[in-house]
C-alpha positions as CSV (number, residue, x, y, z in Angstrom):
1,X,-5.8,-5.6,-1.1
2,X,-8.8,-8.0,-1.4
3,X,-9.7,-6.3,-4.8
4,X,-6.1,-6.8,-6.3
5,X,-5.9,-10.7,-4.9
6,X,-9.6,-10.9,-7.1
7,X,-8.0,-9.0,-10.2
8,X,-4.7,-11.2,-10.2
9,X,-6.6,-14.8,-9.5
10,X,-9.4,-13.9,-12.2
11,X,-6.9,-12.3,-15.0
12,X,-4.8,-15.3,-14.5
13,X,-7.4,-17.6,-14.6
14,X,-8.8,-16.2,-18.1
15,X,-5.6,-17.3,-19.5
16,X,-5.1,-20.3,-17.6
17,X,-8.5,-21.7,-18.5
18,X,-8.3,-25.5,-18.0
19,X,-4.5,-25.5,-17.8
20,X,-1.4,-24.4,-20.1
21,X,-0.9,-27.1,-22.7
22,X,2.9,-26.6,-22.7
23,X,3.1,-27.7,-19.2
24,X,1.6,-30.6,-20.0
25,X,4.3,-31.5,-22.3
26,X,7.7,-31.7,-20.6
27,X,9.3,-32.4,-17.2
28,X,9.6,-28.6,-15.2
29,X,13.0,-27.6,-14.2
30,X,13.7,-24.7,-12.1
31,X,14.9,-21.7,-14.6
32,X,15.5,-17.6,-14.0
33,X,13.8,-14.7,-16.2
34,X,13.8,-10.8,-16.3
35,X,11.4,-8.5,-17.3
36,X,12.9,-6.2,-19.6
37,X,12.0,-2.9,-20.5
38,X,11.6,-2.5,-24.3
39,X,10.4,1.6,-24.0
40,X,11.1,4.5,-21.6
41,X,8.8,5.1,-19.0
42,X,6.9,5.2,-15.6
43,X,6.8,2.0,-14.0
44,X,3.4,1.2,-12.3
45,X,1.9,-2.5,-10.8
46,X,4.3,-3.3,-8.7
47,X,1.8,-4.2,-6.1
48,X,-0.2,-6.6,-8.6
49,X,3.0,-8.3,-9.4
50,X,3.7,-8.8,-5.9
51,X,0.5,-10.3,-5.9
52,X,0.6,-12.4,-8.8
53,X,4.2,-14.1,-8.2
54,X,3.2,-14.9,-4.4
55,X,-0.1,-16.5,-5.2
56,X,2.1,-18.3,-7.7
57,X,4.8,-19.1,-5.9
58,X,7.8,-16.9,-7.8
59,X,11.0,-15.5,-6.8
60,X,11.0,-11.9,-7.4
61,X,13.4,-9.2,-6.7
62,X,11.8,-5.7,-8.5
63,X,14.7,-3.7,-9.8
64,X,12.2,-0.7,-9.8
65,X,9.2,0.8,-7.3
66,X,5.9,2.0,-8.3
67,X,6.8,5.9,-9.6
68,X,10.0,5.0,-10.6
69,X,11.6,6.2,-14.1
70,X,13.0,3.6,-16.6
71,X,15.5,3.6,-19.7
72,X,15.0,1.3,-22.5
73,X,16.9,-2.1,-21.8
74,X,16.8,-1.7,-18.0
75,X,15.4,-5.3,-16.0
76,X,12.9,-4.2,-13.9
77,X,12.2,-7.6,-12.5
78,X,14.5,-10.6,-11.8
79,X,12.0,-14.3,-11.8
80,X,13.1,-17.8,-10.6
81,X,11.0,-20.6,-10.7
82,X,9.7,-23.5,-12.5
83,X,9.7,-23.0,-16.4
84,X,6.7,-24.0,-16.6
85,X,5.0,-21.4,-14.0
86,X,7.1,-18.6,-15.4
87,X,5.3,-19.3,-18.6
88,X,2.6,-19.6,-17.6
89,X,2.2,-16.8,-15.6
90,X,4.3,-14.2,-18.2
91,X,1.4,-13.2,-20.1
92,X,-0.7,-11.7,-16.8
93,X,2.3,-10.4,-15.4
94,X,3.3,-8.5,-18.5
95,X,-0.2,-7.6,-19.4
96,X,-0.9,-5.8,-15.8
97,X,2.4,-3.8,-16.4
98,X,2.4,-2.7,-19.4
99,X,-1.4,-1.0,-19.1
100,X,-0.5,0.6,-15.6
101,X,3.3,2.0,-16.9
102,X,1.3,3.2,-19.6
103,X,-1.1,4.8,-17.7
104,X,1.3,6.0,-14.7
105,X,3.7,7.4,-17.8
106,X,1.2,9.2,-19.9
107,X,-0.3,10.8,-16.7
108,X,3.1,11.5,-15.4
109,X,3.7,13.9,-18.5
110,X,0.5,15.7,-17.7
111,X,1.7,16.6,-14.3
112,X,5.0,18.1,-15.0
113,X,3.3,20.6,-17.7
114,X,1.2,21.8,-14.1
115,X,4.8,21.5,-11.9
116,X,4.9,25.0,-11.5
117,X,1.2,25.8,-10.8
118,X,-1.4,24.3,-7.5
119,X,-3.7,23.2,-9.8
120,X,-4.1,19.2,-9.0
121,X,-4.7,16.9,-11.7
122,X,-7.8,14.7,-11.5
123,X,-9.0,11.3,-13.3
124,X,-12.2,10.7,-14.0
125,X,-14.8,7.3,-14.1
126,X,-14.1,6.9,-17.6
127,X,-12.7,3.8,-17.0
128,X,-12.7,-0.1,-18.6
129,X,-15.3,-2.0,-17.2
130,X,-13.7,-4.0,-14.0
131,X,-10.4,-2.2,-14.6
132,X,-11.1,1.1,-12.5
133,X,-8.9,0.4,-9.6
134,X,-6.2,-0.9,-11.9
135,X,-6.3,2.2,-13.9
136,X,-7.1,4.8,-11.6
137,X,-4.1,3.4,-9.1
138,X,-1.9,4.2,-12.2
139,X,-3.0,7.7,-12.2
140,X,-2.0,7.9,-9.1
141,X,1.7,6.6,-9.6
142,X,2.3,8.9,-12.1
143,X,0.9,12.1,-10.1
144,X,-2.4,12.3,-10.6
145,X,-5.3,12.5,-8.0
146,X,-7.9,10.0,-7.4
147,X,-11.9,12.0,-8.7
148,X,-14.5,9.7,-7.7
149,X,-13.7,6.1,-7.7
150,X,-17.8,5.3,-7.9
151,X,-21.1,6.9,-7.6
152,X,-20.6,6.3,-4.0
153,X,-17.9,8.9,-3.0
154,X,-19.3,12.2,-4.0
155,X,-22.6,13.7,-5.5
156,X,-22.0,14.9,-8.7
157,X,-24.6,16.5,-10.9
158,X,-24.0,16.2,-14.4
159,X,-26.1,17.8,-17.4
160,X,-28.2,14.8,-17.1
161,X,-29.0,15.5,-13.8
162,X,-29.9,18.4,-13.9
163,X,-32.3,18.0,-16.8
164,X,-34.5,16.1,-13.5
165,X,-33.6,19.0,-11.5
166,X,-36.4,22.0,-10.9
167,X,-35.0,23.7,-8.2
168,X,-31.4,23.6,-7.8
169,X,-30.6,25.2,-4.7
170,X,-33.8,22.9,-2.8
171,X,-32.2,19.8,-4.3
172,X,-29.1,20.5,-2.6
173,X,-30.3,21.4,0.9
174,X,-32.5,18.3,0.7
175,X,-29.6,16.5,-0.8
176,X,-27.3,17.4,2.3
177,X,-30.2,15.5,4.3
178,X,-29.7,12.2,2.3
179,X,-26.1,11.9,1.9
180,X,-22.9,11.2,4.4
181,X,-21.3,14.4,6.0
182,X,-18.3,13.8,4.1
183,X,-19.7,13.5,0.6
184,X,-18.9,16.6,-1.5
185,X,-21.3,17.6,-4.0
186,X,-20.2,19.2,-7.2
187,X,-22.3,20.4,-10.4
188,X,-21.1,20.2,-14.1
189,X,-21.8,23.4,-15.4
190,X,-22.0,24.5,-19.4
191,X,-22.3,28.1,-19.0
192,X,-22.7,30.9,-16.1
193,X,-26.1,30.8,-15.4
194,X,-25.8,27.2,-14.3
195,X,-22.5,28.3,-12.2
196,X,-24.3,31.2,-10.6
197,X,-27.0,28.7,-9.6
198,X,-24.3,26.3,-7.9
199,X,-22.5,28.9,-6.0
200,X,-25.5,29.9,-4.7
201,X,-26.7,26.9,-3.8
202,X,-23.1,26.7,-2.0
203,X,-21.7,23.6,-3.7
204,X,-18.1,22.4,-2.9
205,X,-16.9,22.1,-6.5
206,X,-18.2,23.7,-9.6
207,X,-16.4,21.8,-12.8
208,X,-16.5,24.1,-15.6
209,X,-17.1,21.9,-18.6
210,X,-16.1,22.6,-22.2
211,X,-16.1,26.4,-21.2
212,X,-13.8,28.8,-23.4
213,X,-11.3,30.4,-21.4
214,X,-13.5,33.6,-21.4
215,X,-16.2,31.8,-19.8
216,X,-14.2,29.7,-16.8
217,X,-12.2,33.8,-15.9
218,X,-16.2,34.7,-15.6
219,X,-17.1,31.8,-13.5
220,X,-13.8,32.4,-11.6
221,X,-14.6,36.2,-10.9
222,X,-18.2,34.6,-9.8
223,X,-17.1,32.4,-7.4
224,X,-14.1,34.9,-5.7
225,X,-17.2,37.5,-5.3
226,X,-20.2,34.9,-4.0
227,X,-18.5,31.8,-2.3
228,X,-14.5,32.0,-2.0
229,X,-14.4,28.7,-0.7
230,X,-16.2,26.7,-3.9
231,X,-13.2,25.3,-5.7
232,X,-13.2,25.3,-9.9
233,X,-13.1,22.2,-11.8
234,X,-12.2,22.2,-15.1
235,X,-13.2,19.5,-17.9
236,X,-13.8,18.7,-20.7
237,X,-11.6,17.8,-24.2
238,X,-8.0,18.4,-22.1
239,X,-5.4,17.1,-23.7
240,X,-1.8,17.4,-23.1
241,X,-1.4,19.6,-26.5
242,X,-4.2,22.3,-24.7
243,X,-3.3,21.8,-20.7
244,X,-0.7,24.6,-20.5
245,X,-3.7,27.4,-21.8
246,X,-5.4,26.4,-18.3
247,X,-2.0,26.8,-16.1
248,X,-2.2,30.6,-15.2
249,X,-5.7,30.6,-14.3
250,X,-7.1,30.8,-10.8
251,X,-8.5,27.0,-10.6
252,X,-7.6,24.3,-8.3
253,X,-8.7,21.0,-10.7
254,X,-8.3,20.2,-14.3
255,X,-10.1,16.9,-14.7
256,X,-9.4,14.3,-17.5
257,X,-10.4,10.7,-18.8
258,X,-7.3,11.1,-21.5
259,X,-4.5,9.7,-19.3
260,X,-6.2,6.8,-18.9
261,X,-8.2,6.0,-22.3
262,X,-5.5,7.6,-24.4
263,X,-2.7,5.7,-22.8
264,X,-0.8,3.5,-24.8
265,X,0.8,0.1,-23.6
266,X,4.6,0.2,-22.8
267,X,6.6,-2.2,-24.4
268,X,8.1,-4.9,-21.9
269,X,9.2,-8.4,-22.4
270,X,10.2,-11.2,-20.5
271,X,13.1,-13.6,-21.0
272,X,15.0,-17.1,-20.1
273,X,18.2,-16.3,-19.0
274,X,20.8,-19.0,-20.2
275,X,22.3,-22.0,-18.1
């Protein structure tokens, strides 16, 4: 909760800067707004509205929860307050929303092409800078599960690791030395010699990257033969026009940075109501 309080007090701030002009400029008067939605969707940051209209002091009864579907021209939020903080406060509020319903809604569309299969859905760091927990915390409204939020949570050795890397399998026992019990530690691997390497080295997650589909049945046939309990990753240019090839195959992760970077913002406005 601390990091949302910093994310709603610093994005309001950037647009505040030294005050909104127009408040400057007439006598406040207490006034009622919706949010309206202008698109279909998922509707994600609820909590950071919360946030935002109690630090500033709004009325708000939310029409819709986080993971909730929406029609076009449905109020989603219902505002009272002084004109003057409704205003200033519309362009945060509207900004938040929109990115994470964009997010939670694109991500949403992913999951229910893998409805009828175990695999889980993962994000991954590719994130905007200082955004992360926004973003990732849309993923999760619309279905997906949380990879690695930081370096911090789980040793994962990329390509670029392992071009440091002698010895694979010593790394990894000395690794096990130097990191928390509860850290996982998976290898990005191109092709099957790298994969052979991991799952004798007895890694938690192998993530196939960029692998044809010939490739990851290989890897798959590896890991049922030498260590059944390795879960399979898979990465690497998924989009939702190429997820369903992966569906039938004996995985348990397809990984993506698409639902977040390709998401587009939903349309939502806010509006005065009459007197």
């Amino acid at each position: 909760m601390a990091t949302i309080k910093k994310f709603v007090k610093d994005s309001l701030s950037e647009d505040l800067g030294r005050g909104d002009l127009f408040g400057k400029c007439v006598h406040p008067k207490i006034k009622e707004a919706v949010v309206k939605a202008k698109d279909d969707g998922i509707f994600a940051g609820e909590i950071y509205g919360k946030e935002l209209l109690k630090l500033t002091k709004v009325k708000a009864t939310f029409n819709k929860k986080d993971g909730d579907s929406f029609k076009k021209g449905e109020i989603l939020i219902e505002l009272k307050a002084e004109d003057t903080t409704l205003l200033a406060i519309e362009r945060t509020l509207l900004n938040t929303l929109q990115h994470a319903s964009g997010i939670a809604t694109l991500t949403n569309s992913y999951t229910k092409k893998l409805k009828k299969s175990k695999i889980k859905l993962l994000d991954t760091r590719k994130t905007r800078p200082l955004l992360r927990h926004l973003e990732k915390y849309a993923t999760a409204i619309g279905g997906a599960t949380n990879h690695r939020m930081g370096l911090d949570d789980c040793l994962m050795i990329k390509d670029t690791h392992l071009g440091t890397i002698e010895d694979l399998g010593k790394f990894v026992e000395e690794a096990r030395k130097n990191i928390p019990m509860t850290a996982p530690i998976e290898v990005e691997c191109e092709n099957t010699i790298t994969a052979k390497k991991a799952l004798k080295a007895g890694v938690e997650v192998i993530m196939c990257d960029n692998m044809d589909l010939k490739t990851i049945e290989e890897v798959i046939k590896l890991r049922d033969k030498h260590s059944p309990k390795t879960k399979i990753e898979v990465s690497g240019n998924i989009t939702i026009g190429t997820l369903e090839k992966y569906v039938d195959l004996k995985i348990d992760y397809i990984s993506t940075g698409s639902i977040i970077h390709q998401a587009t913002w939903l349309d939502l406005s806010m509006k005065m109501k009459e007197n």
